[in-house]
gemmi code that builds the backbone of each chain (N, CA, C; Angstrom):
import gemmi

chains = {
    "A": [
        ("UNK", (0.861, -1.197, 0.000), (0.000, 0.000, 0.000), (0.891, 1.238, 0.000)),
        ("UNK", (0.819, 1.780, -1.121), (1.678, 2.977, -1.350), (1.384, 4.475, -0.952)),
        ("UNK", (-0.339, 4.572, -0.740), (-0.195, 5.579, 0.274), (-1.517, 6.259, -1.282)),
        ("UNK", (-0.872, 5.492, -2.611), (-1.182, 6.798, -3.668), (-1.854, 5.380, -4.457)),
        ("UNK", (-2.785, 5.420, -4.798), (-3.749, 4.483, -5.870), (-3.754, 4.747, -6.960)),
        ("UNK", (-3.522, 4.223, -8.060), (-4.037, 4.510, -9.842), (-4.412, 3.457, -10.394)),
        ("UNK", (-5.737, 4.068, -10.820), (-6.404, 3.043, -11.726), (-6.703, 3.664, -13.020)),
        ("UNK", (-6.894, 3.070, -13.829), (-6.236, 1.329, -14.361), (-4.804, 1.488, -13.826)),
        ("UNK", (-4.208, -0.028, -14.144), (-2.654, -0.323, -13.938), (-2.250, -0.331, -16.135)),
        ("UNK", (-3.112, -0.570, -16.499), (-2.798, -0.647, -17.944), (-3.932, -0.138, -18.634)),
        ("UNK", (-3.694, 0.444, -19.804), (-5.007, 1.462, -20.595), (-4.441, 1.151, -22.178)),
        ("UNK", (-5.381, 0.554, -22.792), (-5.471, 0.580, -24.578), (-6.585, 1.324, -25.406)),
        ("UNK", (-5.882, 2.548, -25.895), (-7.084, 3.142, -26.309), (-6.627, 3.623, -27.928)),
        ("UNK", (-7.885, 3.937, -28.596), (-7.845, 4.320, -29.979), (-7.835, 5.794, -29.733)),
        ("UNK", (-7.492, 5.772, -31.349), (-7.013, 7.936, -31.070), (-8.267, 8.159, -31.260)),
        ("UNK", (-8.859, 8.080, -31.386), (-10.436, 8.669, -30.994), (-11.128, 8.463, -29.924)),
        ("UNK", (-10.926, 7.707, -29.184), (-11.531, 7.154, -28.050), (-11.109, 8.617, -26.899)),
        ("UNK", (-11.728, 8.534, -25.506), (-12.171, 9.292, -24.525), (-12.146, 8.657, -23.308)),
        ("UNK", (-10.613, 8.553, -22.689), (-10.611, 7.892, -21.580), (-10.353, 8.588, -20.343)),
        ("UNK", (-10.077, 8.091, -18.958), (-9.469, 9.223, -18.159), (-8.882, 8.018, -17.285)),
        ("UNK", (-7.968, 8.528, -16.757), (-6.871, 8.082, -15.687), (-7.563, 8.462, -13.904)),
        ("UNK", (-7.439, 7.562, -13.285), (-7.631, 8.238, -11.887), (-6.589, 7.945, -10.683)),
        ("UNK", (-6.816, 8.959, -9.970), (-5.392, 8.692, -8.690), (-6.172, 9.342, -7.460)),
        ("UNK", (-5.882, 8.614, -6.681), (-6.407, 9.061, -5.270), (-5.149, 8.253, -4.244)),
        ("UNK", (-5.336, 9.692, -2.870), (-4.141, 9.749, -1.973), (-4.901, 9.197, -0.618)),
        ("UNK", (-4.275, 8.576, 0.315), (-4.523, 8.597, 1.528), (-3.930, 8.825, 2.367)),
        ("UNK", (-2.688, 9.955, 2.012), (-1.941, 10.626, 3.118), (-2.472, 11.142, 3.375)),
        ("UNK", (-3.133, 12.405, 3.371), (-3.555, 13.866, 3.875), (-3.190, 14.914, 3.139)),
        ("UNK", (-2.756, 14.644, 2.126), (-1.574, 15.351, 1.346), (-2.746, 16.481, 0.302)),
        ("UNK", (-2.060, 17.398, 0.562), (-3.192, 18.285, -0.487), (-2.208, 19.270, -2.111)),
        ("UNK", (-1.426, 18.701, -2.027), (-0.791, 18.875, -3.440), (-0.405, 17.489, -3.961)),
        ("UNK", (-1.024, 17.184, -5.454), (-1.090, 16.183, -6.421), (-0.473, 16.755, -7.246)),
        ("UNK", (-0.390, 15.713, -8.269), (0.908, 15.537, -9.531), (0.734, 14.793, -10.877)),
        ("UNK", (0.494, 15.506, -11.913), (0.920, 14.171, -12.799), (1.894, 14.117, -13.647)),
        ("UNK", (2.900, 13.013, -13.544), (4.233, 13.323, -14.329), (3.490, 12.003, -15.210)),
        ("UNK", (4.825, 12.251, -17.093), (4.802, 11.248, -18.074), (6.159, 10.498, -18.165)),
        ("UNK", (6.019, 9.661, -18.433), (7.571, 8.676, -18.333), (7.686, 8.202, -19.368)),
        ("UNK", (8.072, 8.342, -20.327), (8.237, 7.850, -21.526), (9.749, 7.506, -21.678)),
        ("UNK", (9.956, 6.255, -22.330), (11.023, 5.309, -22.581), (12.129, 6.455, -22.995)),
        ("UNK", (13.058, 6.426, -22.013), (14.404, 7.002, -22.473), (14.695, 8.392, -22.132)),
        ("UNK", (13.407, 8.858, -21.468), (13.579, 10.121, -21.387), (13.041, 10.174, -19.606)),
        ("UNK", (13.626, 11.781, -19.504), (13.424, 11.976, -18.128), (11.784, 12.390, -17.656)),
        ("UNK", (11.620, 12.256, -16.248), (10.399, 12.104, -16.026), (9.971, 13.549, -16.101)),
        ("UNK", (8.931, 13.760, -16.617), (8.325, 15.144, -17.290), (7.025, 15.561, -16.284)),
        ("UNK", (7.356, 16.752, -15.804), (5.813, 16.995, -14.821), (4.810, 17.711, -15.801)),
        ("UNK", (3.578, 17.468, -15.521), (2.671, 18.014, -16.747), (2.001, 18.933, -15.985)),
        ("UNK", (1.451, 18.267, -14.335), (0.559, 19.319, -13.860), (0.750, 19.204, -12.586)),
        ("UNK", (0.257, 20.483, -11.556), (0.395, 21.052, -10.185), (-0.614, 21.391, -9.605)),
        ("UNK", (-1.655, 20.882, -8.976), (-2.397, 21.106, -7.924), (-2.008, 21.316, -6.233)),
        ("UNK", (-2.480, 22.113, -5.917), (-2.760, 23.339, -4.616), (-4.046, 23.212, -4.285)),
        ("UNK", (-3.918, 22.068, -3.070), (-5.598, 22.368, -2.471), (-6.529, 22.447, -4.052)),
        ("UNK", (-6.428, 21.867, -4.697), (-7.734, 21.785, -5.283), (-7.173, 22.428, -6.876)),
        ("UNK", (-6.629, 23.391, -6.340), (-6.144, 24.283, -7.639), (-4.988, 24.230, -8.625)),
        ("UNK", (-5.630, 24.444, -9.870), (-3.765, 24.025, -10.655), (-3.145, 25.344, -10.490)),
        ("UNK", (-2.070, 24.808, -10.122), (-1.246, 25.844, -10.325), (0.275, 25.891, -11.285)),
        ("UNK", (0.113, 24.707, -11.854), (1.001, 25.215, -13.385), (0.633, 23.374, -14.303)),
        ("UNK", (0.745, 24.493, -14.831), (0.483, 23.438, -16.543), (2.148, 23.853, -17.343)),
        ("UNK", (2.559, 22.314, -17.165), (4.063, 22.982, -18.093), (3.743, 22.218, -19.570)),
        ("UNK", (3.116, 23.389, -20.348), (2.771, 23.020, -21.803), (2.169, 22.262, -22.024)),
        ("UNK", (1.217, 21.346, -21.496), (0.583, 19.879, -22.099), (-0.236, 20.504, -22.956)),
        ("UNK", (-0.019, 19.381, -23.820), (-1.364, 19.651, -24.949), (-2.640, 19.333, -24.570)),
        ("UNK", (-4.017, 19.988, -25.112), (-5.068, 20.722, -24.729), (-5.962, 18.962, -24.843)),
        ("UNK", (-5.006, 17.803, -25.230), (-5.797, 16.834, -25.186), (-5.634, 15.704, -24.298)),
        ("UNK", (-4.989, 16.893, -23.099), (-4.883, 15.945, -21.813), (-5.567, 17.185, -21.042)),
        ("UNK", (-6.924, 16.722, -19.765), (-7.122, 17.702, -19.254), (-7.512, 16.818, -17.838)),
        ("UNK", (-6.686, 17.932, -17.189), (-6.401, 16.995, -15.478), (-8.113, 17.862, -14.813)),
        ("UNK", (-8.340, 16.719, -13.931), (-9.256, 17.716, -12.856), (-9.418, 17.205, -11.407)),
        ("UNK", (-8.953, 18.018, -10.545), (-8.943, 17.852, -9.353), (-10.272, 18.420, -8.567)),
        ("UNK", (-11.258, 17.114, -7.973), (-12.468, 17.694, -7.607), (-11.849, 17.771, -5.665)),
        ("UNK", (-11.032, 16.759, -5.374), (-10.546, 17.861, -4.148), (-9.418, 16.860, -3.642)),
        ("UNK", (-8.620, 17.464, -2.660), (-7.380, 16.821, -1.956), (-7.232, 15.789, -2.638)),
        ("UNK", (-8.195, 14.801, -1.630), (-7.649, 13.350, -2.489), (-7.641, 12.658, -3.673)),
        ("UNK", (-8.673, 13.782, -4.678), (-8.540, 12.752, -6.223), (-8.433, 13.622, -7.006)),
        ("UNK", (-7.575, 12.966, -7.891), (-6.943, 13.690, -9.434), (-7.044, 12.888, -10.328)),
        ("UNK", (-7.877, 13.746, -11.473), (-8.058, 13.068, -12.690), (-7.194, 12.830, -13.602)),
        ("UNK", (-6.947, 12.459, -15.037), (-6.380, 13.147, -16.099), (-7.006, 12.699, -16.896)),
        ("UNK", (-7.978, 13.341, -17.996), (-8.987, 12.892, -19.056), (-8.369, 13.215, -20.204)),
        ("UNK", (-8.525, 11.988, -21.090), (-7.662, 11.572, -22.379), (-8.335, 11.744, -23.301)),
        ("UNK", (-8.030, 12.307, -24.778), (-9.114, 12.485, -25.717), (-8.336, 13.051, -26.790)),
        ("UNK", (-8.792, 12.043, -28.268), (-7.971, 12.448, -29.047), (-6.364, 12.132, -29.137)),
        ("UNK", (-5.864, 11.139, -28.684), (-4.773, 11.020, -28.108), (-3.748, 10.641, -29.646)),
        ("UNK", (-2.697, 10.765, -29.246), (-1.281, 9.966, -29.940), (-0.544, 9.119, -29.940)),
        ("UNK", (0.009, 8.594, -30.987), (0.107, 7.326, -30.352), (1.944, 7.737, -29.271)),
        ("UNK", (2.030, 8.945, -29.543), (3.511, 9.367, -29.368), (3.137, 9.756, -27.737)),
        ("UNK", (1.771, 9.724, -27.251), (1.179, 10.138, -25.681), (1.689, 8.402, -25.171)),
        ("UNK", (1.558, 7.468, -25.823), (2.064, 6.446, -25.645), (3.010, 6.110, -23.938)),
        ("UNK", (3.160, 5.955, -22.787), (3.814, 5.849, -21.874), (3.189, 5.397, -20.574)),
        ("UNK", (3.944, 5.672, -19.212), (3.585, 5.470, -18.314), (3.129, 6.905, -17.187)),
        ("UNK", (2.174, 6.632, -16.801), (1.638, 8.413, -16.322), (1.199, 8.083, -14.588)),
        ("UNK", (2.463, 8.579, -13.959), (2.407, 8.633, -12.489), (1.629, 9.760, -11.935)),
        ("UNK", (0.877, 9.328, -11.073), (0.270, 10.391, -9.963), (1.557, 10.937, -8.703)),
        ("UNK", (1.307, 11.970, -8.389), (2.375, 11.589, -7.197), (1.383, 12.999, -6.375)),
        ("UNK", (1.954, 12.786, -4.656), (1.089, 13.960, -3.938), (2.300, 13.906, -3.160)),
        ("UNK", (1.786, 15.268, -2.456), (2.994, 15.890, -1.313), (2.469, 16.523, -0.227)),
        ("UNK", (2.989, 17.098, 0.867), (2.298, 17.632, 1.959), (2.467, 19.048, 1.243)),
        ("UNK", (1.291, 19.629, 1.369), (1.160, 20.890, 0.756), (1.773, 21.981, -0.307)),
        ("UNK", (2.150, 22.602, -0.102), (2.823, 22.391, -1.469), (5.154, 22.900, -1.004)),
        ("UNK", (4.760, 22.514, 0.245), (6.420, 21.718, 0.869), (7.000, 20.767, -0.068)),
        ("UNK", (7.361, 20.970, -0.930), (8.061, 19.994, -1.678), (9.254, 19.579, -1.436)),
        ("UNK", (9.748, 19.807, -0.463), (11.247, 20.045, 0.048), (11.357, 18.469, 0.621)),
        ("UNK", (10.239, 17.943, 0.703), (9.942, 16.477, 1.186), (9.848, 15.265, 0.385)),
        ("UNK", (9.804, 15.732, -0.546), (9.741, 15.302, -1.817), (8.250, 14.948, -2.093)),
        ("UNK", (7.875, 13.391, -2.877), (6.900, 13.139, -3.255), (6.737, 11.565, -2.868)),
        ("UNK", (5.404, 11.575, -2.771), (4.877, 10.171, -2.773), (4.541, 9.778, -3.645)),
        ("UNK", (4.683, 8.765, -4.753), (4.254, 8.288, -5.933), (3.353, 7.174, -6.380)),
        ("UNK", (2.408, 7.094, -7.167), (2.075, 5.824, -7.316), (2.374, 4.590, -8.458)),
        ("UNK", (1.809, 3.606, -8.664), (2.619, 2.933, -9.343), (2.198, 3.116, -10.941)),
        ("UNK", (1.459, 3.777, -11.204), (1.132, 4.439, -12.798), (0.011, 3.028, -13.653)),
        ("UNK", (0.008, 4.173, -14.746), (-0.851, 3.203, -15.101), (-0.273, 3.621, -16.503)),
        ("UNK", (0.003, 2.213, -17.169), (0.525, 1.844, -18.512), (-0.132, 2.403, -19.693)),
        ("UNK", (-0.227, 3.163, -20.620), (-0.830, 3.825, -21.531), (-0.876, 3.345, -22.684)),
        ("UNK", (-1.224, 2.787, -23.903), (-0.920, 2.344, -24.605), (-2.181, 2.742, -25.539)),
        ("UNK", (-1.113, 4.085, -26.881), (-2.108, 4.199, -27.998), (-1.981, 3.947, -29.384)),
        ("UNK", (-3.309, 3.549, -29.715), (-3.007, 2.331, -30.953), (-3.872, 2.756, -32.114)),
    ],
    "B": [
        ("UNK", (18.923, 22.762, -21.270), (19.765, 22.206, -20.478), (19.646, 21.260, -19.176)),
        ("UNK", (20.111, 19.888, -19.668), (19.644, 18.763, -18.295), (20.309, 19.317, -17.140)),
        ("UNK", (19.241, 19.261, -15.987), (19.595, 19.886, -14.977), (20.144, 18.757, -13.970)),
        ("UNK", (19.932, 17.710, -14.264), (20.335, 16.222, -13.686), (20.606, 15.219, -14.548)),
        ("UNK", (22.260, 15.065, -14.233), (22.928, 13.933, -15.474), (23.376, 12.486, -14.384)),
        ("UNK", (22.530, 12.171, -15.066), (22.783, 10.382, -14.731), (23.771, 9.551, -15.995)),
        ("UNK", (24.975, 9.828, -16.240), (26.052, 9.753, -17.188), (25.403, 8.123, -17.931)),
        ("UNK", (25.299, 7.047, -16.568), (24.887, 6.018, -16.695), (23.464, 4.991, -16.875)),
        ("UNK", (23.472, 4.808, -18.245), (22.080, 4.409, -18.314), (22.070, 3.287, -18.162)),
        ("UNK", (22.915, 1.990, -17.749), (22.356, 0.661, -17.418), (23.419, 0.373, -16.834)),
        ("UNK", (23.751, -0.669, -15.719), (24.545, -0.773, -14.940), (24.512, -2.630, -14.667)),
        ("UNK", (24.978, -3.427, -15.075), (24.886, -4.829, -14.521), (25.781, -5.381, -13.557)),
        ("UNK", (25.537, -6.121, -12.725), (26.865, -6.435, -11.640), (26.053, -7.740, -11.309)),
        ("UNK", (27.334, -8.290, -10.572), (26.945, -9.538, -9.590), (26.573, -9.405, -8.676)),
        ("UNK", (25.883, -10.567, -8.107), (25.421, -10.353, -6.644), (26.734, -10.176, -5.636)),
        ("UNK", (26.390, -9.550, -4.695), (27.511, -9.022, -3.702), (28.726, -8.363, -4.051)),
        ("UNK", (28.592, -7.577, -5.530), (29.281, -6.844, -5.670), (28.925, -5.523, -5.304)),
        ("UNK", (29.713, -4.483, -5.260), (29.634, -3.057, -4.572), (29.092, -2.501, -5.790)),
        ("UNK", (28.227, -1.197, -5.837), (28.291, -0.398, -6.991), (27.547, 1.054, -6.758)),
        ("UNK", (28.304, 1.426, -7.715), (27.769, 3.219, -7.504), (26.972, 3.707, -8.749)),
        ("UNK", (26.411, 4.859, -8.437), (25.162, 5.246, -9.099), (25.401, 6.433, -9.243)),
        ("UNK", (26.315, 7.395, -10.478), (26.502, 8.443, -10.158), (25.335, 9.813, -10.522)),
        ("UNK", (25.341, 10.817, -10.244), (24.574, 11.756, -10.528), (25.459, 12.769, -10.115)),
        ("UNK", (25.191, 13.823, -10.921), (25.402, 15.389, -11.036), (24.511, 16.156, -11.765)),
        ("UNK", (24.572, 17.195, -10.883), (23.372, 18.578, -11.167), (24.341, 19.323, -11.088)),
        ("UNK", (22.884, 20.714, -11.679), (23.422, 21.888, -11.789), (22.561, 23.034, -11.679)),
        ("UNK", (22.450, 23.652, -11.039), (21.775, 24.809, -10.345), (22.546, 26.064, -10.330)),
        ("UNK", (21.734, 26.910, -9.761), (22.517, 28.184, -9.516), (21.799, 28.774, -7.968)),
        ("UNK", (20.946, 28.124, -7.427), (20.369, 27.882, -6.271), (20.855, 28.002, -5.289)),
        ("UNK", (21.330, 28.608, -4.267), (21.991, 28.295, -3.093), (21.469, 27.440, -2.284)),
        ("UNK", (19.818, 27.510, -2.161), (19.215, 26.386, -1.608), (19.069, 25.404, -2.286)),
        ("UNK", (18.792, 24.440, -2.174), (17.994, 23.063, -3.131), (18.568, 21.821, -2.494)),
        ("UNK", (17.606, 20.884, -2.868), (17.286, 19.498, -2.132), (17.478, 18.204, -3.383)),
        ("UNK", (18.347, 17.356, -3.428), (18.408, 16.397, -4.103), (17.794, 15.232, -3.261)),
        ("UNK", (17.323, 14.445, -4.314), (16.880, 13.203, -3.984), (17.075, 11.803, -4.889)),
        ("UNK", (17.123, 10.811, -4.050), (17.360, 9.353, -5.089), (15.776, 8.942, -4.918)),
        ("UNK", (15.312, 8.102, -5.939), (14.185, 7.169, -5.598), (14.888, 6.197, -6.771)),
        ("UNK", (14.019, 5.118, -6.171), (14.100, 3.383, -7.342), (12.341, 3.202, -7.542)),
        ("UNK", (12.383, 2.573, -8.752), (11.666, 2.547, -9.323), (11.934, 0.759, -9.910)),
        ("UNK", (11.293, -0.304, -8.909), (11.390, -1.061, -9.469), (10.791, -1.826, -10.803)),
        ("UNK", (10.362, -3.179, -11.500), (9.390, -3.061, -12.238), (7.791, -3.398, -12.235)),
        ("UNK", (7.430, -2.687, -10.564), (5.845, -2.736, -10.471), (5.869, -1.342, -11.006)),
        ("UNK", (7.042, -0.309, -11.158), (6.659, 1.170, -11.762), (5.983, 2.110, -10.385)),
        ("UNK", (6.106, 1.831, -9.329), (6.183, 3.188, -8.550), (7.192, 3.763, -8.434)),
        ("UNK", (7.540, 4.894, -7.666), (8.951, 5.648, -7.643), (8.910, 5.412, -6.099)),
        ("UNK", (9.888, 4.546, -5.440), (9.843, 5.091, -4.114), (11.088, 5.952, -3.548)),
        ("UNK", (10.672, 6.852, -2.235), (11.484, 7.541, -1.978), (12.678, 7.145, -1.448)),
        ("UNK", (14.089, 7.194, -1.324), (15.072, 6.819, -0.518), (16.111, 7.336, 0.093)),
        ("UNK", (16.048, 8.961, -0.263), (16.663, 9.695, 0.452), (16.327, 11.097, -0.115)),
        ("UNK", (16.785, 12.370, 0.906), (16.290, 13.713, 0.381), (17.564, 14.202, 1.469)),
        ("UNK", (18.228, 15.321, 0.759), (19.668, 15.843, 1.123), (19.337, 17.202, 0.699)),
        ("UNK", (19.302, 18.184, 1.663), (19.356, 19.646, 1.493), (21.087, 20.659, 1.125)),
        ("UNK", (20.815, 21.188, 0.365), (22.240, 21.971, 0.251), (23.213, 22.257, 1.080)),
        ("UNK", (22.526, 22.272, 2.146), (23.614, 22.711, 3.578), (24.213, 21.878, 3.961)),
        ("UNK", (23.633, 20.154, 3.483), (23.963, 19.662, 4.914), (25.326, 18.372, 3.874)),
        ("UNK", (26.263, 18.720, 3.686), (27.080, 17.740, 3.330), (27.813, 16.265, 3.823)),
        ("UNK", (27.222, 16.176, 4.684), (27.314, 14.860, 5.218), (27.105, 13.638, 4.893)),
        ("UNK", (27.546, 12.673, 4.446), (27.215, 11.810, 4.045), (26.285, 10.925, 4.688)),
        ("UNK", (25.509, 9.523, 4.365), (24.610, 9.683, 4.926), (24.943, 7.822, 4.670)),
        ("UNK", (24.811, 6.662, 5.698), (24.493, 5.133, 5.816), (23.298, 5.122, 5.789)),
        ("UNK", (22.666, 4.146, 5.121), (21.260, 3.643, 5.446), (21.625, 1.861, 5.203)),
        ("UNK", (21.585, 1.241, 6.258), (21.757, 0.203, 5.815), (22.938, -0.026, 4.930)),
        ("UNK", (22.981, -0.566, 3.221), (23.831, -1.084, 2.782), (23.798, 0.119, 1.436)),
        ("UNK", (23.214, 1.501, 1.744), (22.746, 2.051, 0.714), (23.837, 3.258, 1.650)),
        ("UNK", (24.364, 3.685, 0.641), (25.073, 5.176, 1.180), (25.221, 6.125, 0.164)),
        ("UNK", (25.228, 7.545, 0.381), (25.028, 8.869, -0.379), (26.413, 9.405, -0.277)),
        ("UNK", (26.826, 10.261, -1.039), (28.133, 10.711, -1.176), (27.656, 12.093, -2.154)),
        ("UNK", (27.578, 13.722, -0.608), (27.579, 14.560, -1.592), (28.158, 15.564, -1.437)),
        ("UNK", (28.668, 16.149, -2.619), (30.098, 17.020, -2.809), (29.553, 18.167, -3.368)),
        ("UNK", (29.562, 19.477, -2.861), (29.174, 20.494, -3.397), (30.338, 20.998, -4.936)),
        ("UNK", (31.439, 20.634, -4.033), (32.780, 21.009, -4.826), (32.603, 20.484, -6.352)),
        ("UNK", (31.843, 19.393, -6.460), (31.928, 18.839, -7.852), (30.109, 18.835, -8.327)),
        ("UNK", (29.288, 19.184, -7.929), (27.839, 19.138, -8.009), (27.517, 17.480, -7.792)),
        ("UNK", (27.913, 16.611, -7.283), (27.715, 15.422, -7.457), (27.000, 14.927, -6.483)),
        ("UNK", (26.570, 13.754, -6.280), (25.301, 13.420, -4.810), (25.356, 11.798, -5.818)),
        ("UNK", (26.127, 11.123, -5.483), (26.331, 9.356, -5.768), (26.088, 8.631, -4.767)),
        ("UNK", (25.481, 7.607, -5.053), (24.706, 6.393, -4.402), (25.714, 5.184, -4.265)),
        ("UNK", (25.516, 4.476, -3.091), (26.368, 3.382, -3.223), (25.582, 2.381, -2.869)),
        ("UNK", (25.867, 1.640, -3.460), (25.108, -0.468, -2.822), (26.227, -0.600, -2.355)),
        ("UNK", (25.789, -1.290, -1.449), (27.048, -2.580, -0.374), (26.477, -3.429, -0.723)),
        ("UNK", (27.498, -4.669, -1.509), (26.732, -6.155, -1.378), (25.368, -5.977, -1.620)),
        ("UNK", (25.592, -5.794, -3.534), (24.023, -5.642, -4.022), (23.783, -6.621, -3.889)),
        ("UNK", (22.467, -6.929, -3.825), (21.141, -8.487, -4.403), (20.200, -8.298, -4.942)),
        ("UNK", (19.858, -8.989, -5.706), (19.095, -9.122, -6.872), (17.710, -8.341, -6.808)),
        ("UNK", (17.516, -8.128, -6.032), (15.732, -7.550, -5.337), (16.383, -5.933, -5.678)),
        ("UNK", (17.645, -5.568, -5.508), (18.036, -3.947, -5.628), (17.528, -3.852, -7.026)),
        ("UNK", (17.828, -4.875, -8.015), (17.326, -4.432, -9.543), (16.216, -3.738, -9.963)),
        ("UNK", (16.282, -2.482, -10.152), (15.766, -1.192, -10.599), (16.183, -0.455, -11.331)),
        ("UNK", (15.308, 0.929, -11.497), (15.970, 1.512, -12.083), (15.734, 3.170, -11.068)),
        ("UNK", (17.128, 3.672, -10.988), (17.350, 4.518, -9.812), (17.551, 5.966, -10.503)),
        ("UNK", (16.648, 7.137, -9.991), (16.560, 8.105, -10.348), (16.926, 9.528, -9.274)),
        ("UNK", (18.272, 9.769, -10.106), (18.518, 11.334, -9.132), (17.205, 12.491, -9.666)),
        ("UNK", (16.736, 13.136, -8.004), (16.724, 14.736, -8.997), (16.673, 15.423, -8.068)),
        ("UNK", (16.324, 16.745, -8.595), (16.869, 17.854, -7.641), (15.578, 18.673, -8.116)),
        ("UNK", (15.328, 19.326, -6.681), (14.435, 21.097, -6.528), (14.597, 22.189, -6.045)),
        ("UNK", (14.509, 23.107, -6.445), (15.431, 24.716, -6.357), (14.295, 25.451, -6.153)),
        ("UNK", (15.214, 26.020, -5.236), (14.115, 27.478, -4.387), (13.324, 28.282, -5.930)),
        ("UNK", (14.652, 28.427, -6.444), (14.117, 28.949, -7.485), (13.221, 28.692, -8.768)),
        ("UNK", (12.576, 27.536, -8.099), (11.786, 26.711, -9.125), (10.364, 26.462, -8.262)),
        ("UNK", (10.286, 26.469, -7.521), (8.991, 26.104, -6.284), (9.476, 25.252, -6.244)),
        ("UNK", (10.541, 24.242, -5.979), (10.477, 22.967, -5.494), (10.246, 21.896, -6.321)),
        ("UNK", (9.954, 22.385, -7.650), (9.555, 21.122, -8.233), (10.545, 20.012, -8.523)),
        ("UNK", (10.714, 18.972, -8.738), (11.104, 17.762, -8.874), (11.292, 17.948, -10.184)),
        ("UNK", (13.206, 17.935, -10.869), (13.605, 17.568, -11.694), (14.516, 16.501, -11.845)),
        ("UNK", (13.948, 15.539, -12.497), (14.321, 13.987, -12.520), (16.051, 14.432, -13.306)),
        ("UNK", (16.552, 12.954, -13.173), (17.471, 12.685, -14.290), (16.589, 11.445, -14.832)),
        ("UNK", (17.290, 11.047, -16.089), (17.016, 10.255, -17.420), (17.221, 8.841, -16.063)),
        ("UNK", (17.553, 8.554, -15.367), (17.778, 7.279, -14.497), (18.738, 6.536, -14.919)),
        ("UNK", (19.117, 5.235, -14.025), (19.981, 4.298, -14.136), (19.328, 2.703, -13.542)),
        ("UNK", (19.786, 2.051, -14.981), (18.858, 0.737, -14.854), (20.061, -0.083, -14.725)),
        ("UNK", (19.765, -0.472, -12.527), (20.632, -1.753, -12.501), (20.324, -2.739, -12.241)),
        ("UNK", (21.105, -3.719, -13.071), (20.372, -5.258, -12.887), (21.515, -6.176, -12.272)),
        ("UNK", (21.309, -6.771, -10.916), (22.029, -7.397, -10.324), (21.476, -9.267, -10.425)),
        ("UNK", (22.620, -9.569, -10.769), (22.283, -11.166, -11.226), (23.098, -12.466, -10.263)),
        ("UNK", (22.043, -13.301, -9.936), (23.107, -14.063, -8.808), (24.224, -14.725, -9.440)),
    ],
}
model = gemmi.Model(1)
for chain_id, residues in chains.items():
    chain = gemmi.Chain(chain_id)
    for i, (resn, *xyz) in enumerate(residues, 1):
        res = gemmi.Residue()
        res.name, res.seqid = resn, gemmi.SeqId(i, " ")
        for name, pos in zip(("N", "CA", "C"), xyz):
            atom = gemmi.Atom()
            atom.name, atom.element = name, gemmi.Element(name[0])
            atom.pos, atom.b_iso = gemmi.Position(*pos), 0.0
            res.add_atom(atom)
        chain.add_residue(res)
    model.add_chain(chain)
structure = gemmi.Structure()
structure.add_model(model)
structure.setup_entities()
């Protein structure tokens, strides 16, 4: 028990299809995360929630859209996808937005677009 | 510009051999916090250490030890008498005042220890 849940553990979707990712925390933790991991490259943060609120989007394209309805759950809704979105997409949360503590992570869920 | 170089992208050894895991950053930060996590292959990241700028001390955990040098930007990992269960893949990164803190990975290091 990692503290951080994601479901699915694996996702196959068509580029047209309309899926979403979910992550929920049971620390207490009120800043969430979603980084992309794609083969070979370093782990990429996409988005920053604050109590509820984003507070940075580093560039994702407009066909990933995260939504945090509160502390403990964070979305990321898929639509239109690539097959180059292709990877592994970690949740991670932190105690507020103290990052100095680092992060708690979960074990992702496998992406796969076809 | 990578702000965290993991020189080494795959690393194989024997069991109960020693091995290091190097990393170097680069900041301009006076504050900032490096960290290791492993990432075995269920794919979580877990945490395994967090080292603030000030504090240069090296650090034992068990058979796992940190080695960090301001003088050279470096913060290297050591196994004592790896075993096979260490096989992961191990990721430096670092967060700067001047960034909010966020978590910048390196590219990682995939080691596979074989009996």
């Amino acid at each position: 028990e990692t503290g951080v849940t994601q479901t699915p553990r694996h996702l196959v979707m068509g580029m047209t299809n309309k899926k979403s990712l979910k992550c929920e925390q049971h620390l207490g933790h009120n800043a969430m995360y979603w980084y992309k991991q794609s083969a070979k490259k370093p782990l990429e943060l996409m988005f920053v929630y604050n109590f509820k609120e984003q507070t940075e989007n580093n560039s994702v394209p407009s066909r990933f859209s995260p939504e945090c309805p509160n502390s403990s759950h964070l979305f990321l809704h898929l639509h239109t996808l690539q097959p180059e979105d292709s990877a592994l997409y970690l949740c991670a949360s932190s105690q507020g937005s103290d990052r100095t503590h680092g992060y708690t992570f979960g074990s992702g869920t496998r992406l796969t677009v076809v | 510009a990578q702000k965290v170089t993991q020189a080494q992208t795959e690393i194989s050894v024997v069991e109960k051999e020693d091995v290091t895991l190097d990393c170097v950053y680069e900041t301009r930060d006076t504050t900032y916090y490096l960290f290791w996590y492993k990432q075995p292959p269920s794919g979580e990241l877990v945490f395994l250490i967090r080292r603030n700028s000030f504090d240069e001390q090296n650090e034992i955990s068990g058979r796992y030890s940190w080695n960090f040098q301001k003088s050279t930007s470096s913060f290297n990992f050591t196994i004592t008498a790896s075993q096979v269960v260490d096989s992961a893949v191990y990721f430096c990164a670092l967060s700067e005042a001047g960034r909010g803190y966020a978590l910048n990975f390196g590219k990682g290091t995939s080691l596979l220890v074989t009996p």
